[in-house]
Backbone as CSV, one residue per row, in Angstrom:
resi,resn,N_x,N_y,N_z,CA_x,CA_y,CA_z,C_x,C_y,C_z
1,UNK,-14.344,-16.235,21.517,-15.532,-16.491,22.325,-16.665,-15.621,21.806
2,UNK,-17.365,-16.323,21.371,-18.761,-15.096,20.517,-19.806,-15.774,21.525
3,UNK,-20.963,-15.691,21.543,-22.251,-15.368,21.924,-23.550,-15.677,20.747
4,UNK,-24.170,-16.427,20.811,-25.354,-15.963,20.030,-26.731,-15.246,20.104
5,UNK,-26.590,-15.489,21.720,-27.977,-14.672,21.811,-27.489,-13.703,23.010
6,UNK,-27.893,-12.609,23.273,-28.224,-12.292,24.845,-29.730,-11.377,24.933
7,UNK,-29.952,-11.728,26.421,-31.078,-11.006,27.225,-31.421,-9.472,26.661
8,UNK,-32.112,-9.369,26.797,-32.487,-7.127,26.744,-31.395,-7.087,28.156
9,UNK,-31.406,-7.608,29.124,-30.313,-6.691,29.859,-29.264,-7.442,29.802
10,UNK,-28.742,-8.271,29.415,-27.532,-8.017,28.798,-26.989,-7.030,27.796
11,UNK,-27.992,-6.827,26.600,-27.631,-6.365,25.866,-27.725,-4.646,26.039
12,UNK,-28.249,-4.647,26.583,-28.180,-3.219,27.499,-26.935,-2.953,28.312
13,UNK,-26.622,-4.093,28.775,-25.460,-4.004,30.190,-24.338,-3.524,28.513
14,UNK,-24.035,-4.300,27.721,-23.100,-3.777,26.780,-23.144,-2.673,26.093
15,UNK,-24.094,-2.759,25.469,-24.729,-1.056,24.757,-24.177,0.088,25.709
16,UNK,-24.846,0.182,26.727,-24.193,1.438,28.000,-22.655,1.428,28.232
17,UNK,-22.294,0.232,28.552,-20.433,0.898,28.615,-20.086,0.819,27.133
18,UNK,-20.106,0.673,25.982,-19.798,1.161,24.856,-19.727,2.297,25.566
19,UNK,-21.735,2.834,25.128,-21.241,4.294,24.893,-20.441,5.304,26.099
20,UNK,-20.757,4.587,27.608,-19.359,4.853,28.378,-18.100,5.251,28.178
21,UNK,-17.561,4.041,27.572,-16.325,4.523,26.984,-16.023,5.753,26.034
22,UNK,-17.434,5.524,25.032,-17.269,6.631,23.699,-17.388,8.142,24.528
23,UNK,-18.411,8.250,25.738,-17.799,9.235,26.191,-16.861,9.964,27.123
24,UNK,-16.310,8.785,27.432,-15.262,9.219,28.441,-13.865,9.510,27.654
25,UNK,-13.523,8.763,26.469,-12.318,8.866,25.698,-12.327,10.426,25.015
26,UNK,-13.887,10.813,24.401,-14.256,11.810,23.451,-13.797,13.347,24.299
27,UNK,-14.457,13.503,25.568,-14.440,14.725,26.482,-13.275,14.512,26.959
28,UNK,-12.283,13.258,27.325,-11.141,13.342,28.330,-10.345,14.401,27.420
29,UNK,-10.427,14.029,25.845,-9.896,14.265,24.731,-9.834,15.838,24.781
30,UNK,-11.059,16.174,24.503,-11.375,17.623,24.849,-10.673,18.024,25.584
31,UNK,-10.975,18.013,26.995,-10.553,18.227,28.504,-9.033,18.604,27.907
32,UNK,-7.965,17.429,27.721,-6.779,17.725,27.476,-6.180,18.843,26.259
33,UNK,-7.475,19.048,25.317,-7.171,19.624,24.297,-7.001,21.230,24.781
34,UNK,-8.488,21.474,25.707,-8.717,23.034,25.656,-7.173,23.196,27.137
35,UNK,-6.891,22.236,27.880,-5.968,22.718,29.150,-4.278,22.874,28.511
36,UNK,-4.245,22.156,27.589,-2.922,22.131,26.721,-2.226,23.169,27.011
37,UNK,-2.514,24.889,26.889,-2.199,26.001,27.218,-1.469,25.836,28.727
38,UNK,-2.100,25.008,29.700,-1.762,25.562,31.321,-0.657,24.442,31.451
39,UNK,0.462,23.840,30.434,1.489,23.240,30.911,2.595,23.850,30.177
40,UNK,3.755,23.662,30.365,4.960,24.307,29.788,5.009,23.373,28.515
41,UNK,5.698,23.729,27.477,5.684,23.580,26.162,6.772,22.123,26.298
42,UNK,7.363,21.901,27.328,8.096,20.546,27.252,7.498,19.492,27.310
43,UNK,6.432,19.747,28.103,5.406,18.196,28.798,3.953,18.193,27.426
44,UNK,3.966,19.541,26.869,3.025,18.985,25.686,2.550,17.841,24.775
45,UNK,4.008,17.273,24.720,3.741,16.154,23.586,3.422,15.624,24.429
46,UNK,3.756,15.275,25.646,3.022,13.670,26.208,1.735,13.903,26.291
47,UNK,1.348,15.388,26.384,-0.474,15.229,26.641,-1.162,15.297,25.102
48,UNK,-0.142,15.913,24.292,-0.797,15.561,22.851,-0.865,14.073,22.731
49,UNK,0.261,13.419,22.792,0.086,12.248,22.586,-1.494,11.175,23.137
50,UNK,-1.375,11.807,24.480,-2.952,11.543,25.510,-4.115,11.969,24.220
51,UNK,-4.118,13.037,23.727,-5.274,13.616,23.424,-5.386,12.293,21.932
52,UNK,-4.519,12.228,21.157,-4.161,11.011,20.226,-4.639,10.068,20.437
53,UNK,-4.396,9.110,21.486,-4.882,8.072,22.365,-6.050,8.043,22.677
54,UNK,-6.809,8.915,23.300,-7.985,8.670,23.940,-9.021,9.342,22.181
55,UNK,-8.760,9.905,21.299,-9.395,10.129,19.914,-9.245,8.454,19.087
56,UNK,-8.129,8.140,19.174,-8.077,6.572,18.295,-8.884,5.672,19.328
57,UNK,-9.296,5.541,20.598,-10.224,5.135,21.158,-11.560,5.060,21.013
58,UNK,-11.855,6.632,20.981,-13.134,6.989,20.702,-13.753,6.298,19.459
59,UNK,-13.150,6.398,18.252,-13.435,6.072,16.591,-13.515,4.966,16.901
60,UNK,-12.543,3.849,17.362,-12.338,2.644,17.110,-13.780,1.798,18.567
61,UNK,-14.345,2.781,18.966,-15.379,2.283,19.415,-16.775,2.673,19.188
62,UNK,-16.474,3.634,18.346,-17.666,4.017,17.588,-18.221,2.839,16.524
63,UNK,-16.333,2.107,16.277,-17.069,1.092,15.359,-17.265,-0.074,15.518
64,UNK,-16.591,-0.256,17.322,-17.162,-1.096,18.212,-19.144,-1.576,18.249
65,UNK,-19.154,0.062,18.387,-20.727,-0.239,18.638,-21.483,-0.169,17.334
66,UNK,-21.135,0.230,16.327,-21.699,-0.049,15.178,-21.815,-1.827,15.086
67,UNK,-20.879,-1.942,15.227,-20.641,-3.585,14.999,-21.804,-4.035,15.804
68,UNK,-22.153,-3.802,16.892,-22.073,-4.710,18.305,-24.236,-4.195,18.220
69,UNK,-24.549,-3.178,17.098,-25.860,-2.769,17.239,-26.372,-3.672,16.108
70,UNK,-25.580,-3.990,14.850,-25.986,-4.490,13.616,-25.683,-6.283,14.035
71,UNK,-24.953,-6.853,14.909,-24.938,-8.310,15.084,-25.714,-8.464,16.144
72,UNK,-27.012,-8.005,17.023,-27.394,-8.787,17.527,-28.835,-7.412,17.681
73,UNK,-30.010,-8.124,17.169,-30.832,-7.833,16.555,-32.204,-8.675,17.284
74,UNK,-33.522,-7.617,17.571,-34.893,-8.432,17.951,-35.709,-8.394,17.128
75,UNK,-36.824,-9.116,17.432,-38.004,-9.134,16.220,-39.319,-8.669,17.408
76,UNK,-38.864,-8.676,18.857,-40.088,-7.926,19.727,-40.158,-7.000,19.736
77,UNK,-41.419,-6.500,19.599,-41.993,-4.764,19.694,-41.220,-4.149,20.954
78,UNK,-40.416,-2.888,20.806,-40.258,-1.743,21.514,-38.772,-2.636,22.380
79,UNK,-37.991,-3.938,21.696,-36.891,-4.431,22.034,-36.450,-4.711,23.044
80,UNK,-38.082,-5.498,23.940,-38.169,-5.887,25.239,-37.790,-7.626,24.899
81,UNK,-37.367,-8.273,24.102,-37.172,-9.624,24.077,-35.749,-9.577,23.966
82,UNK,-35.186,-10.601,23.681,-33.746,-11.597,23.192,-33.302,-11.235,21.996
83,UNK,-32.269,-10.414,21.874,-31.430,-10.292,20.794,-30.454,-11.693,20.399
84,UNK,-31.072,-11.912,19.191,-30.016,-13.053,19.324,-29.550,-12.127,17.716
85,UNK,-27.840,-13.479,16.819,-27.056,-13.099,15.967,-27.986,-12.550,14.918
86,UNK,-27.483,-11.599,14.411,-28.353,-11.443,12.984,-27.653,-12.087,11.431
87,UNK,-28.257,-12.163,10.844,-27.933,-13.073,9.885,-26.768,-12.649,8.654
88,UNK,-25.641,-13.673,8.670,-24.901,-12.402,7.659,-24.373,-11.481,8.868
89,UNK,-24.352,-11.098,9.980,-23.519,-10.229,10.772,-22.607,-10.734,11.702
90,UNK,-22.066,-10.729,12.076,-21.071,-10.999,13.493,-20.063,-9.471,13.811
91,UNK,-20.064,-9.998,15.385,-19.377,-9.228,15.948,-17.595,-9.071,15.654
92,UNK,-17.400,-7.726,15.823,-15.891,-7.485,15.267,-14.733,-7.780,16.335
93,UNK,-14.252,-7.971,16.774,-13.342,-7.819,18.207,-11.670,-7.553,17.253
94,UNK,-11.991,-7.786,16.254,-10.341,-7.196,15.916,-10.834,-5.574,15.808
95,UNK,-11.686,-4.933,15.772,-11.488,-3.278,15.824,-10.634,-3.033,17.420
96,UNK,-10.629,-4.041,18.259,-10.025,-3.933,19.756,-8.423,-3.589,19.442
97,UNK,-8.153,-4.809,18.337,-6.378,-5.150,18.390,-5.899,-3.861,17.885
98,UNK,-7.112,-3.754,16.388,-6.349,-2.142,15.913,-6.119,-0.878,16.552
99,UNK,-7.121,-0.459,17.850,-7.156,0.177,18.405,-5.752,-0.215,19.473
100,UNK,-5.457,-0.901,19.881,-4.741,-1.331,20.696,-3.014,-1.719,19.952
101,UNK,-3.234,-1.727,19.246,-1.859,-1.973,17.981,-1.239,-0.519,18.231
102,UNK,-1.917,0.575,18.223,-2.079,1.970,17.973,-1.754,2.858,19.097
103,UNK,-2.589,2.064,20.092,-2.563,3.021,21.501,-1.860,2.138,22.414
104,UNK,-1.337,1.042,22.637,-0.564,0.688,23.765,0.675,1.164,23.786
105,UNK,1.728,0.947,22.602,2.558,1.788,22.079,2.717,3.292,22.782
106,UNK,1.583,4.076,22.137,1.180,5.267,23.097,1.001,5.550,23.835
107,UNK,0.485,5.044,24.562,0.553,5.040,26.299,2.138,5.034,26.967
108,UNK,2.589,3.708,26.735,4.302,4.167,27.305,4.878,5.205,26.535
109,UNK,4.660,5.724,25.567,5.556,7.184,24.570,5.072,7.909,26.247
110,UNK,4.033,7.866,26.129,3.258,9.342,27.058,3.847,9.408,28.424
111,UNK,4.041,7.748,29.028,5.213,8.160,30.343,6.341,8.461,30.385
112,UNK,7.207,7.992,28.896,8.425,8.388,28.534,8.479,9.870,28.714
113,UNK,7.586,10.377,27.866,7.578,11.912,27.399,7.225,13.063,28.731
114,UNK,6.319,12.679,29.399,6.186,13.318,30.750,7.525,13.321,31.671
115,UNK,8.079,12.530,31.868,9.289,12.054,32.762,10.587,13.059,32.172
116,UNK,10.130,13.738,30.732,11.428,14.333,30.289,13.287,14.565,30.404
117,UNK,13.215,13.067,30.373,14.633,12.735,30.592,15.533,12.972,29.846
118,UNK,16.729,13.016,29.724,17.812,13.286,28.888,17.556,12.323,27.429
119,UNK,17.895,12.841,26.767,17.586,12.447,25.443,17.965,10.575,25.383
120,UNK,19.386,10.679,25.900,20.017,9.160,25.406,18.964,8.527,25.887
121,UNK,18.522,8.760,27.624,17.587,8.000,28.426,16.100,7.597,27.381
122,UNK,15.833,8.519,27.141,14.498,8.554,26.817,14.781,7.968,25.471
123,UNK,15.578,7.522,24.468,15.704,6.772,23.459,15.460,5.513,23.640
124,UNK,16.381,4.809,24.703,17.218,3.590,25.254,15.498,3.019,25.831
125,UNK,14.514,4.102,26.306,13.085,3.508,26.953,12.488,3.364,25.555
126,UNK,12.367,3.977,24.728,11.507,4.288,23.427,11.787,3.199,22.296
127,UNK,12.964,2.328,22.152,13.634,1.501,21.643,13.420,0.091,22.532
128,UNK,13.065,-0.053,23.872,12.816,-0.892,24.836,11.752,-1.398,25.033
129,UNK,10.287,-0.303,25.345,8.915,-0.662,25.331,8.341,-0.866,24.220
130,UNK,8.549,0.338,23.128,7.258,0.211,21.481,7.321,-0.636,21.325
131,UNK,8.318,-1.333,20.696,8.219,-2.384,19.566,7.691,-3.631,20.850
132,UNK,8.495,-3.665,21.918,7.937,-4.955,22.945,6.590,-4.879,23.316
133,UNK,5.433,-3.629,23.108,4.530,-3.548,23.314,3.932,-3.780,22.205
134,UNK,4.367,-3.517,20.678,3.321,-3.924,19.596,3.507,-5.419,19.260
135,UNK,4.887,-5.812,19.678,4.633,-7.025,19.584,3.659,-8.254,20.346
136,UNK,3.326,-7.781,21.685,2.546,-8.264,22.954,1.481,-8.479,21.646
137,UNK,0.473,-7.109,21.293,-0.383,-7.073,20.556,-0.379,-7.823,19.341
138,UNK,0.147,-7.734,18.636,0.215,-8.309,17.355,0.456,-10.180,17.489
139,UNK,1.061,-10.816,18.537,1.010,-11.776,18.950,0.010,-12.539,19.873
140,UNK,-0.738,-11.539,20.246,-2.384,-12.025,20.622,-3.406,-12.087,20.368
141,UNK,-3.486,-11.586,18.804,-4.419,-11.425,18.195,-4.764,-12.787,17.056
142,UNK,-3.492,-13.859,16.612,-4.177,-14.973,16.252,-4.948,-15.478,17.211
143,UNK,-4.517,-15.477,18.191,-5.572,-16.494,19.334,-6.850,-16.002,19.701
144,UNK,-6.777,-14.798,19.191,-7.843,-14.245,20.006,-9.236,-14.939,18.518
145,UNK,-8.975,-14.686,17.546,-9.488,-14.783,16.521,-9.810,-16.285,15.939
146,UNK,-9.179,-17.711,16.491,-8.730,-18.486,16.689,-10.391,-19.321,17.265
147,UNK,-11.026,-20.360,16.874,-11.536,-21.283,17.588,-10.766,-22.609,18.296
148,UNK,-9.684,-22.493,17.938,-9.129,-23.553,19.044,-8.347,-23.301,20.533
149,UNK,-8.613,-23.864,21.049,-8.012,-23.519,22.228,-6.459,-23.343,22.766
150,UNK,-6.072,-24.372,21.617,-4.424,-24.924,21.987,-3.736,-23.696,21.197
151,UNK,-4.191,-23.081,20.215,-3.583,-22.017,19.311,-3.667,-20.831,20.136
152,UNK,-5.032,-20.443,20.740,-5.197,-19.643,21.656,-4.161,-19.434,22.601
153,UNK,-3.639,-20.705,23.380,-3.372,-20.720,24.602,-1.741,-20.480,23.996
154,UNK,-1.855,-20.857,22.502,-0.153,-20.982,22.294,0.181,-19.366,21.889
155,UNK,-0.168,-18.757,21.564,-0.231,-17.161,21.181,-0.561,-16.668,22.111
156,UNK,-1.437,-16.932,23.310,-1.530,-16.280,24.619,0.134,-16.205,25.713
157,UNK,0.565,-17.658,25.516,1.653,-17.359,26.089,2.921,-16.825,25.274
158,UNK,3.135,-16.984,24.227,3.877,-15.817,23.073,3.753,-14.358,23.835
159,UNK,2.437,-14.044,23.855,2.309,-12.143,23.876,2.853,-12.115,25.277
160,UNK,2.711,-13.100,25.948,2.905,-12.808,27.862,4.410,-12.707,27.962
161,UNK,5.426,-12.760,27.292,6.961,-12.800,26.893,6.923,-11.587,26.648
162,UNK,7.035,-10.656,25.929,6.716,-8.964,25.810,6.042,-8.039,26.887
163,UNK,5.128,-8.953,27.235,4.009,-8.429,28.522,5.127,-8.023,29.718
164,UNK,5.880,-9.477,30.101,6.384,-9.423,31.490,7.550,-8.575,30.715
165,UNK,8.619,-8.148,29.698,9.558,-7.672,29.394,8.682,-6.001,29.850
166,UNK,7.818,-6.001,29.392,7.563,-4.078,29.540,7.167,-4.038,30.855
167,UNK,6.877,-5.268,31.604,7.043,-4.483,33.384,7.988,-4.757,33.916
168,UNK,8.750,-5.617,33.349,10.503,-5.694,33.741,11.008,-4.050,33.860
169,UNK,11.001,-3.750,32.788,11.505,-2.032,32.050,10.759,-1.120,33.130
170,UNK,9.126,-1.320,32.691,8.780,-0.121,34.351,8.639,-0.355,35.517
171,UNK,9.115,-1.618,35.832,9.525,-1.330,37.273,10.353,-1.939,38.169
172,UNK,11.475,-2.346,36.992,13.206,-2.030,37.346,13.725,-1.176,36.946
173,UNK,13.662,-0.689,35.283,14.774,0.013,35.165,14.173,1.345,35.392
174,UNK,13.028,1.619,35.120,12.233,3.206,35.110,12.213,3.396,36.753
175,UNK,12.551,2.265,37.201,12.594,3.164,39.390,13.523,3.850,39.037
176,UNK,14.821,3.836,38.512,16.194,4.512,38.468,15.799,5.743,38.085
177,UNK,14.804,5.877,37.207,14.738,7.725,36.607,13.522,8.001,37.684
178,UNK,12.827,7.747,38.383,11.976,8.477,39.401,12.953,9.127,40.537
179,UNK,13.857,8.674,40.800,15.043,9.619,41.811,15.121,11.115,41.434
180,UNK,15.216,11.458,39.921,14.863,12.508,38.878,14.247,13.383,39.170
181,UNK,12.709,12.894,39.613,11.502,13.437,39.651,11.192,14.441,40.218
182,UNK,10.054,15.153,40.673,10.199,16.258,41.501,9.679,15.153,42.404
183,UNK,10.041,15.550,43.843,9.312,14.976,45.159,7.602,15.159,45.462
184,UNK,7.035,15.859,44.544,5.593,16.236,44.628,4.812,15.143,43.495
185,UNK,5.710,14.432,42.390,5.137,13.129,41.587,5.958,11.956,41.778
186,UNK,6.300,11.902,42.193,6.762,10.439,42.183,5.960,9.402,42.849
187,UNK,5.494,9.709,43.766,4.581,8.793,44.203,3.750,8.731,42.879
188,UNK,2.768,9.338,42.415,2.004,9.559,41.948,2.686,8.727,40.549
189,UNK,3.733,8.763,39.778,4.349,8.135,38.562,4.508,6.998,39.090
190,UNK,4.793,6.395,40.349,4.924,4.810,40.637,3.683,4.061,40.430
191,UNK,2.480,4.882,41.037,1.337,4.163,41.074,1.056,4.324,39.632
192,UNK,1.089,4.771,39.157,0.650,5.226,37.306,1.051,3.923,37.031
193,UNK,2.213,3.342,36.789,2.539,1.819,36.465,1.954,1.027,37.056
194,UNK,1.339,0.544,37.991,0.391,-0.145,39.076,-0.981,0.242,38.365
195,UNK,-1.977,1.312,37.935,-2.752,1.541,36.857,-2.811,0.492,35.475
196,UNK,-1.417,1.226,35.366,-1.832,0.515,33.567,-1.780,-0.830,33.645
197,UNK,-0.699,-2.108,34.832,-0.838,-3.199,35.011,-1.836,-3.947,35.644
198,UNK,-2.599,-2.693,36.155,-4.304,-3.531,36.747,-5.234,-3.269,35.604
199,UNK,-4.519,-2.393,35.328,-5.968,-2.162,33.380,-5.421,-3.216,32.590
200,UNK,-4.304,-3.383,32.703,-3.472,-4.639,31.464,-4.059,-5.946,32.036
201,UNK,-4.093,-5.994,33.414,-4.826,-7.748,33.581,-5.782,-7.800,33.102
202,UNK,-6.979,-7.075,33.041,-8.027,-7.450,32.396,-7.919,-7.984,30.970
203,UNK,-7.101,-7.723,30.372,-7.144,-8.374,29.019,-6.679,-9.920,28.972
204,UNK,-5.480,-10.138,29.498,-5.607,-11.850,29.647,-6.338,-12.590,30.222
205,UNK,-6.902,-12.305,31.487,-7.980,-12.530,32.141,-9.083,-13.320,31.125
206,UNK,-9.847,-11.811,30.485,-10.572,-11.918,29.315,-10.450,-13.157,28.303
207,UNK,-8.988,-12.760,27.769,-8.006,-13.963,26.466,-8.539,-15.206,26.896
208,UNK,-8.454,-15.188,28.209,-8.463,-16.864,28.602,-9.461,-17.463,29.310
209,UNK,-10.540,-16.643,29.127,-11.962,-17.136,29.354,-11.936,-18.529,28.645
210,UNK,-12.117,-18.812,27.573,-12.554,-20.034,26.012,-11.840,-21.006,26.740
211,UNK,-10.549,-20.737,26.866,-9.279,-21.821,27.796,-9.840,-22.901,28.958
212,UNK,-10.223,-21.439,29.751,-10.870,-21.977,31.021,-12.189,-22.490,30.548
213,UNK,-12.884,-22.500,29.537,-14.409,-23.530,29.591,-15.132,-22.646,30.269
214,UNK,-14.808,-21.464,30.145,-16.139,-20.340,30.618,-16.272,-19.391,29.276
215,UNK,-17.833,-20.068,28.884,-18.048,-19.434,27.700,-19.450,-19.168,28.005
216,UNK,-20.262,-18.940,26.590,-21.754,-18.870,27.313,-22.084,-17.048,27.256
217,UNK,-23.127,-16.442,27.197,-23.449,-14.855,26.982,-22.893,-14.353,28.158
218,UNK,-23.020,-14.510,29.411,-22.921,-13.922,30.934,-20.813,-13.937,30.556
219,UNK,-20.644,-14.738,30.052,-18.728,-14.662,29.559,-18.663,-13.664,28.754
220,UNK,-19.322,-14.018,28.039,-19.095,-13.022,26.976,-19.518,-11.370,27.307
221,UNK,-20.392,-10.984,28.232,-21.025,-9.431,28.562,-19.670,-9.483,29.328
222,UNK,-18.991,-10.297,30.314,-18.196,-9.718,31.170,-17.241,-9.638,30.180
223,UNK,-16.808,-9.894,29.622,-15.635,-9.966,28.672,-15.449,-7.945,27.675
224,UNK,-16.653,-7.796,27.123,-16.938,-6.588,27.161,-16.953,-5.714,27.943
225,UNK,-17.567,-5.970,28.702,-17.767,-4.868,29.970,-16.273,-4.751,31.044
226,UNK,-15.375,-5.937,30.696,-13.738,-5.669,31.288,-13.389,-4.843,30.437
227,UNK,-13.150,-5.343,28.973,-12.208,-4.698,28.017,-12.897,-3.229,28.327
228,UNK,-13.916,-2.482,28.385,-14.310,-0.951,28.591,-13.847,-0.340,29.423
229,UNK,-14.475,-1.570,30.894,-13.507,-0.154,31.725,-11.918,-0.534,32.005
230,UNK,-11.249,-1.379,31.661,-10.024,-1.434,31.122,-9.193,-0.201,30.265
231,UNK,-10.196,-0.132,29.282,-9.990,0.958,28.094,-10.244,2.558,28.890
232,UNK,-11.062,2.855,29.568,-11.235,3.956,30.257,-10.461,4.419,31.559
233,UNK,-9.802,3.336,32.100,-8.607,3.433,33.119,-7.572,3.677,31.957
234,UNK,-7.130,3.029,31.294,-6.034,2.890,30.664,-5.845,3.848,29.558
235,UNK,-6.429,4.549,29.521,-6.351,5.649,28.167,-6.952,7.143,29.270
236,UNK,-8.381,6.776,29.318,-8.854,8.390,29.816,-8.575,8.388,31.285
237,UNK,-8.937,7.349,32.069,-7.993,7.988,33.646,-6.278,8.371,33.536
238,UNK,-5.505,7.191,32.661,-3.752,7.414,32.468,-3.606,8.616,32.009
239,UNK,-4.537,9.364,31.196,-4.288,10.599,30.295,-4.284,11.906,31.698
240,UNK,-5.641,11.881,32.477,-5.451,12.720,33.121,-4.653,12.887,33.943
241,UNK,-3.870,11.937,34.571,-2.716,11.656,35.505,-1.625,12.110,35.222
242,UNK,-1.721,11.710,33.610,-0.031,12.450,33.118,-0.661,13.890,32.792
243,UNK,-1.641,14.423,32.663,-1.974,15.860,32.502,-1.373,16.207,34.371
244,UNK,-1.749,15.785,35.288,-1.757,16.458,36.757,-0.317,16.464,36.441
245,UNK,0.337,15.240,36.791,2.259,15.209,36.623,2.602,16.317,35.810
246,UNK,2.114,16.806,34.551,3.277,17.398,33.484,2.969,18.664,34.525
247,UNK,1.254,19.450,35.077,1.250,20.455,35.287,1.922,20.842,37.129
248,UNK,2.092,20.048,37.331,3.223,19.858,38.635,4.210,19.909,38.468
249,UNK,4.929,19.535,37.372,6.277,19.518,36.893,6.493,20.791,36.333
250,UNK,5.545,21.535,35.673,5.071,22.871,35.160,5.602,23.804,36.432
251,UNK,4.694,23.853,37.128,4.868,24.477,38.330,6.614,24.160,38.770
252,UNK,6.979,23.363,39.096,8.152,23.164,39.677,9.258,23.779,38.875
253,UNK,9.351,23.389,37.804,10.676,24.194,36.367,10.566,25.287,36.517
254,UNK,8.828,25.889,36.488,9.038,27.489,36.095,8.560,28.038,37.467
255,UNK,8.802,29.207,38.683,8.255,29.476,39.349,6.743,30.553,39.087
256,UNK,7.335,31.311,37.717,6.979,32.300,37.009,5.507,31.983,36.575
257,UNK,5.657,30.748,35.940,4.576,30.236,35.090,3.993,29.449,36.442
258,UNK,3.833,29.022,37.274,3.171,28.624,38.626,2.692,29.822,38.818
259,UNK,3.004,30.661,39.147,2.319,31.919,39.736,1.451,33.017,38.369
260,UNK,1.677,32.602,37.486,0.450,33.007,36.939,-0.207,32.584,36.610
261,UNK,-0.202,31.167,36.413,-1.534,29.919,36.550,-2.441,30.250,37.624
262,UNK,-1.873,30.377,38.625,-2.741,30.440,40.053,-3.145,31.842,40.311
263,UNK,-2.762,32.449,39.573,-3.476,34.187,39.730,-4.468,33.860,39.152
264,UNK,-4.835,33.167,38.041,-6.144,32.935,36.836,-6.501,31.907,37.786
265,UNK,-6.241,30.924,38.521,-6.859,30.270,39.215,-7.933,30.657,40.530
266,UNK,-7.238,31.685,41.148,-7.735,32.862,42.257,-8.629,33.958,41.360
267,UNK,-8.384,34.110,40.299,-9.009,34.962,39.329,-10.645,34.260,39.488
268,UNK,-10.697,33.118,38.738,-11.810,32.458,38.393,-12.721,31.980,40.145
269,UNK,-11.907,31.615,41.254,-12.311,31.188,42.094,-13.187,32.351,42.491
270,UNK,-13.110,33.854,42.414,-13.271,34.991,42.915,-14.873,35.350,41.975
271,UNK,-14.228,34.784,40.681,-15.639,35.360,40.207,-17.072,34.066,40.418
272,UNK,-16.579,33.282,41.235,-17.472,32.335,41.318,-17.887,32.947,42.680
């Protein structure tokens, strides 16, 4: 579904959540980088992994908006008219899949890895979701790329076979390891799956705009403006969530390391 022309505020309405996203992925990134220190050295990788995720975000929308500034172009003074295609340019939407080839994958590592289950467990999930999640991706991306509809719709329902298999996995077999949990996240890890499957609708939703005969610029801005804040629930809100969980779980393993977090916590509150 491309577009050839849009409004100054359309093209504004897109321009702004770009760079939305570019900064919410860039600082979440940060955020997780400089707090890394205030969790126990077990729950690290899952927030490294976060900090991974929300950086292959950032880039891969940097070249989002590179793309998205050089294909649609005005000839009115001070870029109060109609951007329509520029010549020789079009918009990229596979920088989405690569980004997403990359980081969906990552995202379930990161609930695996927070949940720190016994090794066999955490294999048997890691062997279960990746590959069923890169395949989702990698099987939605002819259609997406695709001007026909029937190819679309036939690769749309391909990826939805992987789709429903990885919420089969989190939320049948992954209820069994929340019993595990400490009683202070579990709520909080149930709804985390309820997250990433309300950030995950937006993308078929999206897929199947062309299907449904809703095309046209006003399709196409919403279509952008889902996939963003899609991308910003699903990477930089999921990241900080599994940052709260690991440092709750922190607290709970060690009593030691709880109580000197919160001395520097009472520390800092004091000098404020």
């Amino acid at each position: 579904m491309i577009t050839d022309s849009l409004t100054k505020g359309q093209y504004d309405t897109v321009y702004n959540f770009l760079s939305l996203v570019i900064a919410s992925q860039l600082f979440t990134a940060l955020f997780l980088l400089i707090a890394l220190p205030r969790i126990l050295p077990r729950y690290r990788q899952a927030i490294t992994v976060a900090i991974i995720v929300c950086g292959i975000a950032a880039y891969h929308y940097f070249r989002i908006f590179d793309s998205f500034r050089a294909s649609f172009v005005t000839e009115a003074v001070g870029g109060e008219g109609d951007y329509t295609q520029a010549v020789g340019q079009s918009f990229n939407e596979g920088y989405r899949y690569v980004d997403w080839l990359l980081t969906v994958p990552l995202l379930l590592f990161e609930l695996i890895a927070v949940l720190a289950l016994a090794r066999s467990a955490q294999k048997r999930l890691i062997r279960q979701l990746i590959p069923a999640a890169a395949l989702m991706i990698i099987l939605g991306y002819p259609g997406e790329i695709s001007g026909d509809n029937g190819i679309r719709g036939l690769f749309g329902l391909l990826s939805t076979i992987p789709f429903v298999y990885i919420l089969y996995v989190l939320f049948v077999q992954l209820t069994k390891s929340l019993g595990n949990q400490p009683v202070a996240v579990r709520g909080t890890l149930s709804r985390l799956r309820f997250l990433l499957l309300a950030s995950w609708l937006v993308y078929p939703i999206a897929y199947l705009l062309p299907v449904l005969n809703i095309a046209g610029s006003d399709a196409w801005v919403f279509k952008q403006v889902g996939y963003s804040v899609a991308d910003i629930a699903a990477k930089a809100v999921y990241g900080l969530i599994i940052f709260y969980v690991a440092r709750v779980k922190s607290y709970e393993d060690d009593p030691e390391f709880a109580r000197i977090e919160m001395s520097k916590e009472d520390a800092v509150a004091i000098r404020r």
